[in-house]
N, CA, C and O atoms as a GROMACS GRO file, in nm:
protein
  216
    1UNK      N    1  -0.873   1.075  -0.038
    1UNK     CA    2  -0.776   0.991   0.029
    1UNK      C    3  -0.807   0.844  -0.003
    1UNK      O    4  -0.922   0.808  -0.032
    2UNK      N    5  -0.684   0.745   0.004
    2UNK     CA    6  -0.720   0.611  -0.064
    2UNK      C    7  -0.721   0.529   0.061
    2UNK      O    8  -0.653   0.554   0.161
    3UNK      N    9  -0.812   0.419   0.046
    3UNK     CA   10  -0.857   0.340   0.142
    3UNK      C   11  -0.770   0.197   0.132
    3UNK      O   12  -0.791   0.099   0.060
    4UNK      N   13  -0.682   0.218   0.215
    4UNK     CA   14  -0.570   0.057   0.238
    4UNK      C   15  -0.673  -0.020   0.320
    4UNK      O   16  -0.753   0.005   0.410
    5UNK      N   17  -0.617  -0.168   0.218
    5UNK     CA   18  -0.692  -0.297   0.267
    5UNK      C   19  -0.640  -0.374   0.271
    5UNK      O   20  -0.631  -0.443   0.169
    6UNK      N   21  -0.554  -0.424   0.425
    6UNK     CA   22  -0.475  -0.568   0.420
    6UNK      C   23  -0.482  -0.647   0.535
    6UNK      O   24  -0.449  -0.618   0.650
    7UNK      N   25  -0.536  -0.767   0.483
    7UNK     CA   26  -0.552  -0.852   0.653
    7UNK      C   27  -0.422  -0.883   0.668
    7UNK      O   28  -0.367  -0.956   0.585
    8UNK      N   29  -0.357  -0.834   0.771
    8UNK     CA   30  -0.227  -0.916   0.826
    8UNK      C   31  -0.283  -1.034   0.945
    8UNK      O   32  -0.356  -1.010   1.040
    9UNK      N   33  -0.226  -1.158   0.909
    9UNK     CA   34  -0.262  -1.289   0.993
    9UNK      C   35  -0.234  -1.272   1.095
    9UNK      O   36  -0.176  -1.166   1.117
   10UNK      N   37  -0.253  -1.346   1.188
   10UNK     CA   38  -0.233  -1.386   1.309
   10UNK      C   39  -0.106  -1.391   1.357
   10UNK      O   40  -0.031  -1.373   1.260
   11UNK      N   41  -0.053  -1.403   1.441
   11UNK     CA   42   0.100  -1.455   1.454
   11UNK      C   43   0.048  -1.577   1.529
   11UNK      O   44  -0.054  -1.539   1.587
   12UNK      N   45   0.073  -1.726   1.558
   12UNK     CA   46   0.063  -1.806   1.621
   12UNK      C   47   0.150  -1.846   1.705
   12UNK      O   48   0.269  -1.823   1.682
   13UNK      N   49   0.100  -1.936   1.855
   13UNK     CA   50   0.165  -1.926   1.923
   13UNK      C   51   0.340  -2.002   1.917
   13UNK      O   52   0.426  -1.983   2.003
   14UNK      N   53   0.354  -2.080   1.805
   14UNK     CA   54   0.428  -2.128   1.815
   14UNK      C   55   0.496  -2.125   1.673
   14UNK      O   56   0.436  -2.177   1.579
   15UNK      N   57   0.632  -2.059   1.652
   15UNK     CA   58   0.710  -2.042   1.502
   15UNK      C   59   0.648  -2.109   1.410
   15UNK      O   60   0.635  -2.229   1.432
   16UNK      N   61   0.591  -2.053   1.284
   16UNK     CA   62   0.550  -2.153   1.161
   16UNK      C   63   0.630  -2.025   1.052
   16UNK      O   64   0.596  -1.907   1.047
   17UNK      N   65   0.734  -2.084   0.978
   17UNK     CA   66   0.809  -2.036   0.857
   17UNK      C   67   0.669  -1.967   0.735
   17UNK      O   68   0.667  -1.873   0.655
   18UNK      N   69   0.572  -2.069   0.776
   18UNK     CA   70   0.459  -2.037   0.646
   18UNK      C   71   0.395  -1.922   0.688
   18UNK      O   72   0.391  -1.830   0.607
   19UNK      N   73   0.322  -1.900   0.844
   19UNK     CA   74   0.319  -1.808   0.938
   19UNK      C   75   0.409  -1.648   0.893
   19UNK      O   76   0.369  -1.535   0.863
   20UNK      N   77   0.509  -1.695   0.903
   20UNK     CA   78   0.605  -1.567   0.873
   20UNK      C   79   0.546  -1.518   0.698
   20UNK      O   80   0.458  -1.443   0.656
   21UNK      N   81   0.637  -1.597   0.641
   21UNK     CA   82   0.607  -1.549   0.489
   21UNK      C   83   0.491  -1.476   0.510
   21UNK      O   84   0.486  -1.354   0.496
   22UNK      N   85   0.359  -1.572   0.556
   22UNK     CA   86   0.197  -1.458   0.521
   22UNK      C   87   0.235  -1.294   0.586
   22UNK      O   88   0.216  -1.183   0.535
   23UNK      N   89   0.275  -1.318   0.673
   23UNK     CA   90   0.275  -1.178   0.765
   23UNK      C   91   0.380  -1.042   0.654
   23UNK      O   92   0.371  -0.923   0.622
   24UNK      N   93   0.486  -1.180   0.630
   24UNK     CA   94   0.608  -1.051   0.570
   24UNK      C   95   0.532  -1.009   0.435
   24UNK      O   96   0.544  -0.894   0.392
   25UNK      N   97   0.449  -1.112   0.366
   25UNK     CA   98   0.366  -1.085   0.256
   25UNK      C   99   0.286  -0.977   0.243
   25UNK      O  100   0.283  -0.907   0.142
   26UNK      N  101   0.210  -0.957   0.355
   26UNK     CA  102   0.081  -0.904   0.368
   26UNK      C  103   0.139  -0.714   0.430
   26UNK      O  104   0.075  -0.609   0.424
   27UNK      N  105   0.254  -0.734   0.475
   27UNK     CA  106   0.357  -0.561   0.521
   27UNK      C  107   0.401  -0.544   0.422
   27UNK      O  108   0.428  -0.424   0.417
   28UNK      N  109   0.442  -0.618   0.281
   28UNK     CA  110   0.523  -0.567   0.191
   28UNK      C  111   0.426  -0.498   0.070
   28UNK      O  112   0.463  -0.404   0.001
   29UNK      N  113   0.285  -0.567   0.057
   29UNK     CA  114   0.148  -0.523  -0.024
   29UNK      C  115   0.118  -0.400   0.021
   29UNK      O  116   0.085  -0.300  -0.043
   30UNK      N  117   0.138  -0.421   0.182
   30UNK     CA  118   0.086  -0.257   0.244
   30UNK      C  119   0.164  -0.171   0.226
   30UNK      O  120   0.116  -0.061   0.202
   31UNK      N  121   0.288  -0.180   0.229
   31UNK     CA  122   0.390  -0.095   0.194
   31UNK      C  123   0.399  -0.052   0.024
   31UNK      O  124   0.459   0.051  -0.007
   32UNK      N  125   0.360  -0.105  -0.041
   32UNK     CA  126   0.331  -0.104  -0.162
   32UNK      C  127   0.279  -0.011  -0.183
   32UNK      O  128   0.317   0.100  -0.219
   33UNK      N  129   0.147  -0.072  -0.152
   33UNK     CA  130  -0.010   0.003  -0.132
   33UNK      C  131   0.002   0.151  -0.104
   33UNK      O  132  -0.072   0.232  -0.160
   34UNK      N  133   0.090   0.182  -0.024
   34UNK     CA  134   0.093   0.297   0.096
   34UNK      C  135   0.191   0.368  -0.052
   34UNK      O  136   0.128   0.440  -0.128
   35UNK      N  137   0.292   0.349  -0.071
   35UNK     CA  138   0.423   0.396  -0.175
   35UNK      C  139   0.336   0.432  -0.342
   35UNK      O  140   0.374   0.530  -0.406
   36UNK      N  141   0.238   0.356  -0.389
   36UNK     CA  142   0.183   0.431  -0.448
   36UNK      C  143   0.055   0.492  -0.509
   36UNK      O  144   0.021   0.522  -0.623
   37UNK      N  145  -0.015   0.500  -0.360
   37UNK     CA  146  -0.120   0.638  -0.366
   37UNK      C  147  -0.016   0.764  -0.240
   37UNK      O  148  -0.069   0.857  -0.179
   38UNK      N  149   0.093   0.736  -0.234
   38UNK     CA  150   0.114   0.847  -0.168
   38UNK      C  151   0.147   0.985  -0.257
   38UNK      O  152   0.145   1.094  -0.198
   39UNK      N  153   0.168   0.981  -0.351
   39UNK     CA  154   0.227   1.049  -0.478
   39UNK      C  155   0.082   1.114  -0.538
   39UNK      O  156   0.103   1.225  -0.586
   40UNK      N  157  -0.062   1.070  -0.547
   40UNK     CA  158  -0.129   1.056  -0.596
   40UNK      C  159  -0.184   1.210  -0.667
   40UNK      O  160  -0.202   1.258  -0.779
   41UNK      N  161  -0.200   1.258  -0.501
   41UNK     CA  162  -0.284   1.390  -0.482
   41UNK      C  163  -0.228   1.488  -0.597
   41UNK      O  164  -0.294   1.554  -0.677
   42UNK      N  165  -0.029   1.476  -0.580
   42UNK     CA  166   0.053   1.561  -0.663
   42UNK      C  167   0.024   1.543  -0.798
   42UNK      O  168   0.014   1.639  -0.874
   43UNK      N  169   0.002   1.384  -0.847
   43UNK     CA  170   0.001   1.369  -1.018
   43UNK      C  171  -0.150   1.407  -1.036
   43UNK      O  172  -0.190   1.420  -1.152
   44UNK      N  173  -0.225   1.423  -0.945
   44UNK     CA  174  -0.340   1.503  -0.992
   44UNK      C  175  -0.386   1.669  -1.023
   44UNK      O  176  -0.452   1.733  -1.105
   45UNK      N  177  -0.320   1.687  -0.924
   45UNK     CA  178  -0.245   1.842  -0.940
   45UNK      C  179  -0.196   1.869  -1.061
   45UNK      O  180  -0.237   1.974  -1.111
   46UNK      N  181  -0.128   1.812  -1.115
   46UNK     CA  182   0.002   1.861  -1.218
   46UNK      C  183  -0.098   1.820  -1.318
   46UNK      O  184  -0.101   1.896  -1.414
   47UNK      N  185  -0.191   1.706  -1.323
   47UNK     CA  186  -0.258   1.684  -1.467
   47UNK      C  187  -0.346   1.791  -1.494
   47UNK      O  188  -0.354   1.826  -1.612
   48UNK      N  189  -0.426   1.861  -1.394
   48UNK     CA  190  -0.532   1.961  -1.403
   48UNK      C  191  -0.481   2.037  -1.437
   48UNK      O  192  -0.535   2.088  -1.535
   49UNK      N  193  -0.332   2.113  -1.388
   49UNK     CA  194  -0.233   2.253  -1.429
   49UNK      C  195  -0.234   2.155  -1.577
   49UNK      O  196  -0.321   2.172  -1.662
   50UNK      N  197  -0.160   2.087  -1.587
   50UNK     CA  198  -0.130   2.091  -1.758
   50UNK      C  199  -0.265   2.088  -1.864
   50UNK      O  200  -0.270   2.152  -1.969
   51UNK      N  201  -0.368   2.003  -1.813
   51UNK     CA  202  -0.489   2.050  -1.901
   51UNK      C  203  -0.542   2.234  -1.876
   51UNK      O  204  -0.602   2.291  -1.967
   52UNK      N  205  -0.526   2.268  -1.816
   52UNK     CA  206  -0.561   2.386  -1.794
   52UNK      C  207  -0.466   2.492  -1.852
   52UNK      O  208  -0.496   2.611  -1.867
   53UNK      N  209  -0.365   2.443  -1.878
   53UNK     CA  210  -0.273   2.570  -1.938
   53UNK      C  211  -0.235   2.535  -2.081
   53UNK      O  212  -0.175   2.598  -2.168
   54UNK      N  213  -0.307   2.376  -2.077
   54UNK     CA  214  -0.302   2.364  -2.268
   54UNK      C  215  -0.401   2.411  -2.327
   54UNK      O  216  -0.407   2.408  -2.450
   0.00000   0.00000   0.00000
């Protein structure tokens, strides 16, 4: 299993636009992150069947 690593910032107490961006930044890496080792286990599967049956 793969080990996700993302500091999401702080939210502060008071609206900062720069604030936002880091946060929406740092959910969209994880979401990333998450989208592709989720597939992983399967393309490992299928590489062992195809070395194994070549």
């Amino acid at each position: 299993m793969t080990k996700i690593v993302v500091r999401l910032p702080e939210p502060k107490r008071e609206y900062s636009e720069d604030n936002q961006r880091q946060i929406n930044r740092a959910l969209s890496s994880m979401i990333q992150q998450l989208n592709s080792t989720y597939l992983q286990p399967d393309k490992d599967d299928t590489e062992r069947l195809n070395f194994f049956l070549s």
